[in-house]
N, C-alpha and C positions, 0 to 999 in steps of 0.2 A: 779366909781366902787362901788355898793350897795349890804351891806351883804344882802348874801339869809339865812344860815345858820351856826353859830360857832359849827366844830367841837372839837375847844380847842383856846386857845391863840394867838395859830401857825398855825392853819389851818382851811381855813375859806370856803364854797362855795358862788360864789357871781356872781352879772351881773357886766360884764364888759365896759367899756366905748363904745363898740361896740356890745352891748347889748348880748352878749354869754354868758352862764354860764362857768362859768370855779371855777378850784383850784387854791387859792393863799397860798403861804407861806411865812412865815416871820418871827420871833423876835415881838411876842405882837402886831401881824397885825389887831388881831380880839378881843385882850382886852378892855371893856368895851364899845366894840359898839355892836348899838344894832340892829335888824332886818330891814331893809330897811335904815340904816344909812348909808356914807360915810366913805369908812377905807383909810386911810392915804395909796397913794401907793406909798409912799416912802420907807416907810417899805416892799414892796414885792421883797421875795426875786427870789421865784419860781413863774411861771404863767402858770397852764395849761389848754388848752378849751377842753372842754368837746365837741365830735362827734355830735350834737343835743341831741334828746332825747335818743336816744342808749346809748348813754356818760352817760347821766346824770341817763339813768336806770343802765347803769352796774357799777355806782359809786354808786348805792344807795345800787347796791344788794353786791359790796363789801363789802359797810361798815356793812353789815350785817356778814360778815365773817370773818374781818379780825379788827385788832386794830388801831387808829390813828395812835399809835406809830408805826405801820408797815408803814404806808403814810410817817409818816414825815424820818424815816430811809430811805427808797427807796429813799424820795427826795435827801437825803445826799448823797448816791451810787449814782446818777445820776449826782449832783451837782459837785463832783471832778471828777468822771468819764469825763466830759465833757472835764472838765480841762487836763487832764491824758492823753485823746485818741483826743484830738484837733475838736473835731465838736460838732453843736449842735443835743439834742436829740427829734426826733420827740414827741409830747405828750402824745402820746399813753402808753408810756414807764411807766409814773408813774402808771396806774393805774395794768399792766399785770406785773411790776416788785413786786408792792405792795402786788399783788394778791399772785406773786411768794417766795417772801419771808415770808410771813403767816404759806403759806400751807410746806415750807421748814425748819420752825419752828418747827413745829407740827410734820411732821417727826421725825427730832431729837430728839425730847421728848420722841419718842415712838421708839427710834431706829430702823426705819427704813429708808434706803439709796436706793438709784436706778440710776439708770446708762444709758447713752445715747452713741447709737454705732455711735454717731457723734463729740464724743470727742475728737479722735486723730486728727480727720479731724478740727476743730473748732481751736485745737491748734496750726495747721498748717500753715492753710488757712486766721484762725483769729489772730494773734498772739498779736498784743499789745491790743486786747479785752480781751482775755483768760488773761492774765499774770494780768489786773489789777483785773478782776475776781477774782483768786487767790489771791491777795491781800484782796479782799473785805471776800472772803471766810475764813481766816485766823484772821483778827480784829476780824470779827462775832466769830467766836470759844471762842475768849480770850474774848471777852463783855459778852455773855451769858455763856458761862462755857460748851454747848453742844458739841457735837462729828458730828461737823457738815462736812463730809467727802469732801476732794477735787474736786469729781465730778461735786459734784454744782456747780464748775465753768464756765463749758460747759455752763450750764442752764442762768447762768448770763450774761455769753457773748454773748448769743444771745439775749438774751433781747437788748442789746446795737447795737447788729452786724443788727435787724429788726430796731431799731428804727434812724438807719443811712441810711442802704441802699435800705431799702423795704419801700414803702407806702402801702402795699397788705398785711401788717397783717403776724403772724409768721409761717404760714404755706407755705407762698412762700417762705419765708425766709430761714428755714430748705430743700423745695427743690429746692431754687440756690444753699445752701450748699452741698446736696446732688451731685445737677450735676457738681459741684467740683470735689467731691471727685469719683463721676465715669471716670471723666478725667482724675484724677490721677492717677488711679489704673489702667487704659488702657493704662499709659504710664509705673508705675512699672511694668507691667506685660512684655510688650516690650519687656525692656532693661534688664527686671531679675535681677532689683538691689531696694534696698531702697532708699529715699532721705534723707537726712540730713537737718533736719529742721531748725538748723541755717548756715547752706550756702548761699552765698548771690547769686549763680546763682539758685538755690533753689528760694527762698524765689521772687525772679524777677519773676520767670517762673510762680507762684502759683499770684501775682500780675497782669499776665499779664491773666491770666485764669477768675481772677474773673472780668476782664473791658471786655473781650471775650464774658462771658455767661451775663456781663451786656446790651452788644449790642445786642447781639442773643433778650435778652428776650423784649428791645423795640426796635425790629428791626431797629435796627442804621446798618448803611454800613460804612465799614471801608474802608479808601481811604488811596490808595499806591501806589509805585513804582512798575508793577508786573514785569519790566526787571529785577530789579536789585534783587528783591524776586524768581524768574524761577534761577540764577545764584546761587543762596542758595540752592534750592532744586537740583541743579544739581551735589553740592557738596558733599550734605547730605543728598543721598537718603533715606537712612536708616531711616534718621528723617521724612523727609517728608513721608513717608511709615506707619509712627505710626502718624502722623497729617492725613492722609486720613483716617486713622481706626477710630480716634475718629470723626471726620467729619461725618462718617458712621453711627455710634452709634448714634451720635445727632442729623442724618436725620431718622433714623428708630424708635427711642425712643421716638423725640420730635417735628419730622416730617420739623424738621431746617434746612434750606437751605444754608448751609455753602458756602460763595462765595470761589475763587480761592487764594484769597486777603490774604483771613483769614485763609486758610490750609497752606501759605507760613508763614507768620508770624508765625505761631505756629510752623512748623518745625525750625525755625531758633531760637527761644526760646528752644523749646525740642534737639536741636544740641548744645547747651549753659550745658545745663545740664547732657545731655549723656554723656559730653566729661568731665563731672566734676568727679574726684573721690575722 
């Protein structure tokens, strides 16, 4: 591993043993070595590769905007995040969370706050992402002294919520989230009731939605029993009634060819929770 360039002690850009430029971090990974020298990767704590030259351009035009100290923070949120939420984080993450905590800085400087109408859903949908979010949003307050508002937690959860379940970058990201919460709100509508966010048929039903819209979106086929699924719906029409409607929705929205398979399984989830009060 040969530096290309020290941006500080702890944060180095360099060629990798398999010749990729990447970010490494550490503990004095990059003290006193010098450009095209060997840094000890024993010392590394973080390893990220840069996309080719797209990587290595939009790390350059970052560092034009934002501070090391913003790199090496993100890699801290990222580094117990991992630990907190149990997977690893795709590498993308450090450079769009870096990005994102800069410009969420600067904000707060200048008191200004904004808002994403995908919070409630984020919270719901995403829950042990949001909750460490808030966590990370609340230390930030107390370290820099800002009035850095709760909402940012939305914004850090999806940083974490794309860099697990999207390889397409955050703009799929936000619309799997979206076709979430259009699911959702076709089944509040239904039954004319709220859900309660920590009930555990709840929180099943919203589980089983987001591995639903993960099949749909790389069309995977879900394989089932459909006698013993037809015996569900015979019980629970009313359920299976609102699994056809979104079925519907998702064939004229998203042009999604919902098998038979997958409207029973959802009405027997959405019969879980109906019957919940």
């Amino acid at each position: 591993m040969k530096l290309l360039k020290a941006l500080n002690n702890n944060v180095a850009l360099v060629l990798d043993d398999e010749k990729r430029e990447s970010v490494v971090m550490g503990r004095g990974v990059a003290f006193h070595v010098k450009i095209g020298q060997h840094i000890d990767s024993s010392l590394v704590e973080k390893h990220f590769v840069l996309n080719g030259r797209s990587g290595r351009k939009d790390f350059d035009s970052l560092l034009k905007r934002i501070t090391v100290e913003d790199i090496e923070l993100a890699s801290g949120i990222i580094k117990q995040g991992e630990i907190r939420l149990g997977y690893h984080c795709n590498d993308s993450i450090l450079l769009t969370l870096s990005d994102h905590l800069g410009l969420m800085m600067e904000r707060a400087k200048d008191g200004i706050y904004i808002g994403t109408p995908l919070e409630w859903d984020i919270k719901l949908i995403y829950p042990k992402e949001y909750q460490y979010s808030k966590e990370v949003v609340k230390e930030l307050k107390k370290k820099t002294g800002y009035k850095i508002p709760e909402q940012e937690a939305a914004f850090i959860a999806l940083h974490f919520i794309n860099a697990n379940f999207s390889k397409s970058g955050m703009q799929k990201t936000m619309m799997y989230t979206k076709i979430i919460q259009n699911i959702l709100n076709i089944a509040k509508l239904f039954y004319g009731k709220e859900f309660r966010e920590n009930n555990f048929h709840v929180n099943r039903f919203i589980t089983h939605v987001r591995y639903f819209v993960e099949r749909q979106m790389n069309g995977e086929v879900l394989h089932m029993d459909l006698d013993i699924a037809k015996v569900i719906a015979q019980k629970c029409p009313s359920d299976y009634k609102c699994a056809q409607k979104i079925a519907l929705f998702l064939n004229r929205t998203y042009k999604w060819d919902i098998s038979e398979g997958e409207v029973l399984y959802l009405a027997l989830h959405l019969n879980r929770i109906n019957q919940d009060e």
